[in-house]
N, C-alpha and C positions, 0 to 999 in steps of 0.2 A: 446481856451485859447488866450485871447489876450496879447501882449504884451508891455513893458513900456521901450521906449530907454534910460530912465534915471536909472532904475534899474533893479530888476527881473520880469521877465513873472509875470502877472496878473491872476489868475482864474478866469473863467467868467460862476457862474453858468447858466448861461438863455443856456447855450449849453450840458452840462449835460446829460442830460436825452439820445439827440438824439447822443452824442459821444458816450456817454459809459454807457447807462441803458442794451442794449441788454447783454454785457459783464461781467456785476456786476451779469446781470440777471444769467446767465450761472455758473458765478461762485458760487452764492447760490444757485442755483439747484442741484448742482454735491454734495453739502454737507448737504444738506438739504432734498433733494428727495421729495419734497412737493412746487408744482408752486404757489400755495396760501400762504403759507411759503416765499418762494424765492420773489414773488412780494412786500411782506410788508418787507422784510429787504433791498431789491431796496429801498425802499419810507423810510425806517426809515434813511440809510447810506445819503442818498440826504439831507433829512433835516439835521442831526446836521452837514453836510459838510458845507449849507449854513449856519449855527449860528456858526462855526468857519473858516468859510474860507479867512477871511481876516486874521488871524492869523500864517494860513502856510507861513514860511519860504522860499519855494522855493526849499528847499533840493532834492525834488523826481518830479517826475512828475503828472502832474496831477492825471489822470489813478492809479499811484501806490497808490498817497494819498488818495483817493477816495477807493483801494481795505485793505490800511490800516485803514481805518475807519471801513469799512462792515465785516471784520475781528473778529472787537471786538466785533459788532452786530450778528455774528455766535455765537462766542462765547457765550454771555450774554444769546441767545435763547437757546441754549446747556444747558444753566445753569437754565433757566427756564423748560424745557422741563424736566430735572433729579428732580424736585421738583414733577412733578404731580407723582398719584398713578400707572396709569401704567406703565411708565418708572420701579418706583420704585418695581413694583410687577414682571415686566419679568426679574428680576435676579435669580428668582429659574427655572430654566428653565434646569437643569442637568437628567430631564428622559427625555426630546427632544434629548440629544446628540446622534451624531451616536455612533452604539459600531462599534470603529475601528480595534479592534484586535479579533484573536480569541478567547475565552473563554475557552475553552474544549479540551482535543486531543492530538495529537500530536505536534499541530504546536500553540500551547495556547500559547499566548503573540507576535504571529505574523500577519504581515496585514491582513485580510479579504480579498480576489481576489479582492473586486469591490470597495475597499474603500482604496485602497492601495496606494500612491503619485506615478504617473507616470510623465517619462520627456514630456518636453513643447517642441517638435522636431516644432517649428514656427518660423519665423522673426518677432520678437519683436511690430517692428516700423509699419510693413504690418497688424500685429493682430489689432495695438490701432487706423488703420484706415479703419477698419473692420467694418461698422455698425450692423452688425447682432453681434461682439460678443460685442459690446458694450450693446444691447438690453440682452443679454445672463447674461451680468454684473452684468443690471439691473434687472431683475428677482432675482439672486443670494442673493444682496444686500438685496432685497425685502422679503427674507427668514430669515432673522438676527431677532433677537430681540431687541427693541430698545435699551438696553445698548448696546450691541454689537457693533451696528452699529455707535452707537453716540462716543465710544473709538476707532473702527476701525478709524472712519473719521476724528477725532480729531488726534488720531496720524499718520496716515499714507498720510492722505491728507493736513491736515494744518501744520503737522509737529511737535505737541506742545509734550512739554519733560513731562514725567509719571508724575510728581507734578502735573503741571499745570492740565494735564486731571482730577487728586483724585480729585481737590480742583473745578471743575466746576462740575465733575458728584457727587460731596461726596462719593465717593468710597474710599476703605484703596489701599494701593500699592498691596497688593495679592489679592484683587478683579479684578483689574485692569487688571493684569498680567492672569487671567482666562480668564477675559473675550474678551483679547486678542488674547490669544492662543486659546479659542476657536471658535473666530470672524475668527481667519483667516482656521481654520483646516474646518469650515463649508464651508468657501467662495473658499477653493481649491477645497473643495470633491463635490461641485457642479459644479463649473467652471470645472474640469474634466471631470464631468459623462454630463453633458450640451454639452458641447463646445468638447473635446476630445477626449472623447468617442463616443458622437452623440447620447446619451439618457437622456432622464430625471428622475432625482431619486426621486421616490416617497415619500419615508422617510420626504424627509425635506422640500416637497416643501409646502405651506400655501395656505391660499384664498387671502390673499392681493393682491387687483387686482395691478398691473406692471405699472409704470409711463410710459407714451409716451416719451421719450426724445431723439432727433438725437447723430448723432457721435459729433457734433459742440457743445453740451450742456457739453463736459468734456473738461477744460484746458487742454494742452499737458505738463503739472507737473504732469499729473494725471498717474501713469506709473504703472506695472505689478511685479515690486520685493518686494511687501507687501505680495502679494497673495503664493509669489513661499516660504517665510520667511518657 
């Protein structure tokens, strides 16, 4: 960024790419899970930065204005992606769910031994610089159905308030709210029996082959009290 002693810092796109593409890059990967995905909203956020960047104000810094831009480029792909047919067809997906309770018996309507929420006895901060459970995440993630994944990420990773998610995936508020609870009841009962327990549970796991992605490909926003919800 250069700067102008007459007034505010100047934006200087011709530096761009090599400041802050790896950055942008990491940050659409972690919500996108798709590097072919993540590379073209790199390239879409770049250009309309250059068709408005003599515009900015100066309020934020470059870096921020640049991740508020790609922001809304998640977004809009969110909102494109809930349009096609398979998005819209993995919402009946209710005989995949695990059965969490027992059914039968004496103890009907209580946890099943191996699907039951157990405590996280971890250091937090030690777990999210763990690259094996990061790669553990990633499999997990990789078991969701796309609505799931695209409402888990929406609200737990970007933040956005249950409106906002209806009105980009077309969903009503009690779809939302399932596919919520169920985003996360899947992504614990695997992150458990994965990472916790030190098995893998066959039930829920799919063919989708697993993105390659390091420990460094997740912001440190990206934190662990969505999962434990």
């Amino acid at each position: 960024m250069k700067t102008n002693p007459d007034s505010q810092p100047l934006l200087d796109p011709t530096y761009w790419l090599e400041h802050h593409g790896d950055y942008l890059y990491r940050y659409a990967l972690t919500r996108v899970r798709d590097a072919a995905v993540a590379e073209d909203l790199v390239q879409e956020t770049l250009l309309a930065a250059i068709n408005a960047y003599q515009d900015h104000e100066g309020r934020s810094s470059e870096r921020t204005w640049l991740v508020g831009i790609m922001r809304h480029k998640i977004v809009d792909y969110f909102r494109r992606l809930a349009r096609t047919p398979e998005f819209q067809m993995s919402s009946d997906e209710g005989s995949e769910d695990v059965n969490w309770f027992e059914q039968t018996g004496a103890w009907r309507g209580h946890w099943r031994e191996y699907q039951a929420p157990v405590s996280w006895p971890v250091d937090a901060i030690a777990l999210l610089e763990s690259k094996e459970f990061w790669e553990t995440l990633e499999r997990c993630l990789s078991c969701l159905s796309p609505q799931m994944a695209a409402a888990f990420t929406l609200r737990e990773i970007e933040g956005l308030s249950s409106d906002e998610i209806c009105e980009i995936l077309g969903v009503t508020a009690n779809n939302l709210w399932v596919l919520l609870h169920r985003g996360r009841a899947k992504l614990r009962y695997l992150l458990e029996a994965e990472w916790f327990r030190g098995h893998r549970p066959a039930a829920l796991v799919t063919d989708k082959a697993p993105l390659q992605m390091k420990v460094g490909d997740f912001p440190p926003e990206f934190t662990l009290p969505a999962f434990a919800a």
